[in-house]
VOBA-1610 file (N, C-alpha, C; in pm, whole numbers, padded with zeros to 5 digits, always signed):
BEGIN
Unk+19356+09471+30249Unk+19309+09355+30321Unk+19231+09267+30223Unk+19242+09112+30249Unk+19183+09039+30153Unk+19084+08927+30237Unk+18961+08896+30206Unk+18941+08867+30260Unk+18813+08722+30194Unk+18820+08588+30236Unk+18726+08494+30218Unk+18668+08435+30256Unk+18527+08448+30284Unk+18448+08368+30360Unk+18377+08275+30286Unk+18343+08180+30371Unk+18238+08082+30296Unk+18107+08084+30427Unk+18019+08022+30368Unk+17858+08092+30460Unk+17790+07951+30436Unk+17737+07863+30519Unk+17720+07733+30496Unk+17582+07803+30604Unk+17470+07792+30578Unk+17353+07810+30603Unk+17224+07719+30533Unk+17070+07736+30671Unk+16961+07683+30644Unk+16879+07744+30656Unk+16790+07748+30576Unk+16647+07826+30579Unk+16518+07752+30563Unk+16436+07770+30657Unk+16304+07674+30658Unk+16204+07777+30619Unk+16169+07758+30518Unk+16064+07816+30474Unk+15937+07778+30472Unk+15891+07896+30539Unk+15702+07867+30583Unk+15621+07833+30457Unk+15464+07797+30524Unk+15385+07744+30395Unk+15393+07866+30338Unk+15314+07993+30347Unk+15294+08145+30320Unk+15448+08145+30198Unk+15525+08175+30267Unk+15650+08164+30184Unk+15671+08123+30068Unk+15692+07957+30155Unk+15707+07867+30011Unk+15589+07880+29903Unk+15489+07863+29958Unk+15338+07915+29841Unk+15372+07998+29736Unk+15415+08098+29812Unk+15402+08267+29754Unk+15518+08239+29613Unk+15610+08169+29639Unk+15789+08157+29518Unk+15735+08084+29461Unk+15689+07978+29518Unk+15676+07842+29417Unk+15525+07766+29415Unk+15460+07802+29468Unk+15308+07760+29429Unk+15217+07826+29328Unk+15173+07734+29222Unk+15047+07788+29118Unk+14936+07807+29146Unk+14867+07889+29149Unk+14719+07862+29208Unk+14642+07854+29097Unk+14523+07816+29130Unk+14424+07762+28989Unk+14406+07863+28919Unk+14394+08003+28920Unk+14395+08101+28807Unk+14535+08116+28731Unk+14598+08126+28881Unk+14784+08139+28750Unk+14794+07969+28660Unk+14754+07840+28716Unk+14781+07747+28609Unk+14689+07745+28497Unk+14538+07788+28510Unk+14461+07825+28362Unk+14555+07931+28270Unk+14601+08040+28309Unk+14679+08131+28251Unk+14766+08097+28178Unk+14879+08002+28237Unk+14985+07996+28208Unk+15002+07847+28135Unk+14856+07782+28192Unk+14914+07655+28171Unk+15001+07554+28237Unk+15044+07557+28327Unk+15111+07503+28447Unk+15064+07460+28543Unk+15081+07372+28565Unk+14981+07216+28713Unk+14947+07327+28784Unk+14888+07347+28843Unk+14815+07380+29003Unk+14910+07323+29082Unk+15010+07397+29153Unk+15088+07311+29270Unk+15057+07397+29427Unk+15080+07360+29518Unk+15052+07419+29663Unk+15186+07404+29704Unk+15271+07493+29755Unk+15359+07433+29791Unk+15340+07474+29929Unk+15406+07379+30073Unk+15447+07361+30234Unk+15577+07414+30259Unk+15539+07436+30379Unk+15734+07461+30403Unk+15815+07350+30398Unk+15936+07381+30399Unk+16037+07328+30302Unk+16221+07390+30348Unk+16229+07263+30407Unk+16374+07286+30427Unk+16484+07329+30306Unk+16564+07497+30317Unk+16608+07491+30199Unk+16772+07527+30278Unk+16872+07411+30247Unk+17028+07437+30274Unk+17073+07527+30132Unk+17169+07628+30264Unk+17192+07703+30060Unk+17385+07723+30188Unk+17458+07760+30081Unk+17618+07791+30091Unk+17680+07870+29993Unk+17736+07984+30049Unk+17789+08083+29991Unk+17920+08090+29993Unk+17939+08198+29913Unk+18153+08189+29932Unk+18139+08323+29858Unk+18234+08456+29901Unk+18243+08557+29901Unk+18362+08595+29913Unk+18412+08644+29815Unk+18595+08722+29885Unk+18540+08864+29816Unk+18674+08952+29907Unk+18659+09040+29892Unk+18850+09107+29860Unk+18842+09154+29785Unk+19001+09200+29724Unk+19013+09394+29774Unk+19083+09442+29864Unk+19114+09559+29876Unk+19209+09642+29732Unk+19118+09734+29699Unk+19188+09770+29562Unk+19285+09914+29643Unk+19202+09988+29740Unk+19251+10087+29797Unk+19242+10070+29971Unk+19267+10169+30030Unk+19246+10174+30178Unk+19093+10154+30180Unk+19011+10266+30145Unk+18890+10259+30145Unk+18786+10202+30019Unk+18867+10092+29926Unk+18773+10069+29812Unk+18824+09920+29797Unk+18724+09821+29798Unk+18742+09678+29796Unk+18648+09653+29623Unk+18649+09537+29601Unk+18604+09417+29490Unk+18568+09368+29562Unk+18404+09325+29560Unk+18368+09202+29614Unk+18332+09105+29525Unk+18289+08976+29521Unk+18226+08880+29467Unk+18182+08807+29563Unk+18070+08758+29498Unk+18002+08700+29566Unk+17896+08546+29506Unk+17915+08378+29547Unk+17837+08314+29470Unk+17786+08226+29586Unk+17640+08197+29551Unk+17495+08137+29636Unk+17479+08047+29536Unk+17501+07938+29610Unk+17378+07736+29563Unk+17285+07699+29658Unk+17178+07715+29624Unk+17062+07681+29738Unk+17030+07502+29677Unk+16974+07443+29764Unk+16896+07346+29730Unk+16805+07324+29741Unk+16688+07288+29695Unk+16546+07282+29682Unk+16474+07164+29725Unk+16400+07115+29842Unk+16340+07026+29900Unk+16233+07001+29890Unk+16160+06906+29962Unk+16013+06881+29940Unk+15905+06917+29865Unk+15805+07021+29861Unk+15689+07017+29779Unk+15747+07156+29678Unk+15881+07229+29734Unk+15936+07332+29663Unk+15996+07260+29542Unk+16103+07170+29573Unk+16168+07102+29471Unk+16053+07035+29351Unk+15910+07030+29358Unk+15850+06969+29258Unk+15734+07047+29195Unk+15774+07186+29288Unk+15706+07274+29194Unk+15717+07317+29019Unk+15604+07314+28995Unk+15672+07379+28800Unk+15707+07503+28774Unk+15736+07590+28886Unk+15790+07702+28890Unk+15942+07670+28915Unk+15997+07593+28991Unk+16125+07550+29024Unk+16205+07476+28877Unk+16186+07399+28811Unk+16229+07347+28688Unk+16391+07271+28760Unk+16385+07295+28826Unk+16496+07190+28891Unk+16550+07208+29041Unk+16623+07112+29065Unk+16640+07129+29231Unk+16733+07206+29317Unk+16779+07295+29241Unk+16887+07370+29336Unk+16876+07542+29226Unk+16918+07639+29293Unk+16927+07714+29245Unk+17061+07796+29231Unk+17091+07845+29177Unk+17230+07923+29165Unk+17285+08101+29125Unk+17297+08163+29227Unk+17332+08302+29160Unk+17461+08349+29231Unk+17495+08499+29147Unk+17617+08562+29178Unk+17637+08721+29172Unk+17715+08747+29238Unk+17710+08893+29240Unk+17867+08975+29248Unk+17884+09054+29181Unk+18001+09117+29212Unk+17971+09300+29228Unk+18046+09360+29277Unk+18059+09471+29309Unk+18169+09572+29380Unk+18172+09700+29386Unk+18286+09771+29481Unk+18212+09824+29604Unk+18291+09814+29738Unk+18261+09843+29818Unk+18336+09970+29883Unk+18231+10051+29919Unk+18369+10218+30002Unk+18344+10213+30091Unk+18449+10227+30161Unk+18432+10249+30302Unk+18470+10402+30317Unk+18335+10472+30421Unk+18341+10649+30439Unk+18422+10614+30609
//
């Protein structure tokens, strides 16, 4: 069986949240050197696409690739360095 999805999703991320990924606080920017930023919540659209290739009855290939985009006080954090983010994953899957 072969199989491809795509995953078109939104995530609103709380202040707590967004803070915690992408906000500096005044000891980490003396440290590091990096603005003091606060970051708010923050609308983040992200879309995926995933197939999956059956190698056996019970043993697939997956792959897997995520583009998020980065909004409001997240997108101008100096932890962020730009506005969207991008990762990927591959792996085998068994089915018992």
């Amino acid at each position: 069986m072969h199989r491809l999805y795509l995953r078109p999703r939104r995530f609103l991320a709380k202040p707590r949240h967004a803070d915690y990924y992408f906000g500096v606080s005044r000891d980490e920017a003396a440290r590091s050197g990096l603005e003091r930023h606060e970051a708010t919540d923050s609308f983040l659209p992200f879309a995926g696409i995933q197939a999956q290739y059956a190698i056996t009855d019970r043993l697939s290939a997956v792959v897997a690739l995520r583009g998020e985009l980065l909004t409001g006080s997240v997108k101008d954090s100096p932890m962020a360095g730009r506005s969207y983010t991008a990762s990927g994953a591959a792996g085998l899957q068994f089915t018992f």
